[in-house]
C-alpha positions, 0 to 999 in steps of 0.5 A: 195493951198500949199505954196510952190507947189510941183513941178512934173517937166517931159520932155514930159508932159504937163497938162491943166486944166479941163483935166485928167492925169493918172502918174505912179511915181517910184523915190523915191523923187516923191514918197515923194512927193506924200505921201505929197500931200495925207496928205495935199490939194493933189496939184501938180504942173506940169511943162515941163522941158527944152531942155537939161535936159538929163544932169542934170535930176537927180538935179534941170534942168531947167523948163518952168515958166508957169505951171499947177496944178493938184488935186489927184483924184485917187491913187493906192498905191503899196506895193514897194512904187510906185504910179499910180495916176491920177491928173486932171487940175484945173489952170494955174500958174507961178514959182516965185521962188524955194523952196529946202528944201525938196528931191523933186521941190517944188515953189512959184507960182502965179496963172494965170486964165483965164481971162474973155471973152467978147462978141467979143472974145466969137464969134471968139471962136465959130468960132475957135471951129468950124474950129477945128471940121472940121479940126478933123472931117476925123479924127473922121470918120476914127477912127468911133467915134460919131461925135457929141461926142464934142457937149456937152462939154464946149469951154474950155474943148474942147480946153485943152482937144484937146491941150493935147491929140492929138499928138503934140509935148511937146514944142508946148503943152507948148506954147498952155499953156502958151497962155494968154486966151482961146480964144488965146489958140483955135486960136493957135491950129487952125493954129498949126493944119492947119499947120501939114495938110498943111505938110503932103500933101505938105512935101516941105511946112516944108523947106517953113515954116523955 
């Protein structure tokens, strides 16, 4: 893995590993960046920026430690110099310190796998898994999807592919990441999502909650 990482820091994304990301890059220090990465392991570092980035955005603003890399799976290379790439999760890491020797964020990080689970936490993950496809399921018949389209995948993908694609803010994809296991993660979006049901049928329950 490249030492350091570049760093591909956005105020709206957030990456998990195991899931596609398609990106459209357009400033010139990223598309650097991307040239880079094509030469060498085709490594990015996805990192979420903090609140109040606004200010600063064209320096170095704040990120949140706890990130994602992602490998380049396919590239569209334009001839004014833009990419759209497509990069899919491979693991967790965090920022050690920060490289700036070059235009764009590059880091030293350590890498955060996923530790392995036992026999007790594999049970509780089945029934997380299982509460996650009924609290989806209204969903899934009104779009008229197959149901039973979730059935072949693993329990991690599922996981990270629901935290990043259903319609979550950033900060809360951001803490279902920096979960420490897959089994936090699940039990996690379990209670986000109960909790977005239980606001959306009792609008008085959001001045409850805070």
């Amino acid at each position: 893995m490249s030492d350091p990482l570049p760093l591909f820091p956005l105020p709206n994304v957030v990456l998990f590993p195991n899931v596609f990301l398609p990106l459209h890059v357009f400033e010139t220090r990223y598309r650097e960046m991307v040239a880079d990465a094509l030469r060498g392991d085709r490594l990015i570092g996805m990192v979420l920026l903090r609140p109040g980035w606004e200010h600063q955005y064209e320096g170095r603003p704040a990120v949140f430690p706890v990130g994602c890399v992602g490998v380049i799976t396919h590239v569209e290379h334009m001839d004014d110099g833009r990419y759209n790439i497509v990069l899919r999760g491979v693991e967790r890491f965090r920022i050690l310190a920060e490289d700036h020797s070059r235009p764009y964020r590059s880091a030293t990080i350590e890498v955060l796998p996923e530790p392995p689970l036992g026999t007790e936490d594999r049970a509780r993950l089945a029934r997380y898994r299982n509460r996650l496809e009924q609290l989806l399921a209204p969903a899934v018949e009104k779009a008229g999807a197959d149901p039973r389209m979730t059935a072949g995948m693993s329990d991690e993908d599922l996981v990270n592919a629901l935290a990043q694609h259903l319609d979550l803010e950033p900060l809360e994809r951001q803490a279902l990441l920096e979960q420490n296991c897959l089994r936090s993660r699940a039990g996690s979006l379990v209670e986000l999502l109960e909790m977005k049901i239980l606001v959306a049928c009792n609008p008085g329950v959001s001045h409850i909650a805070h």
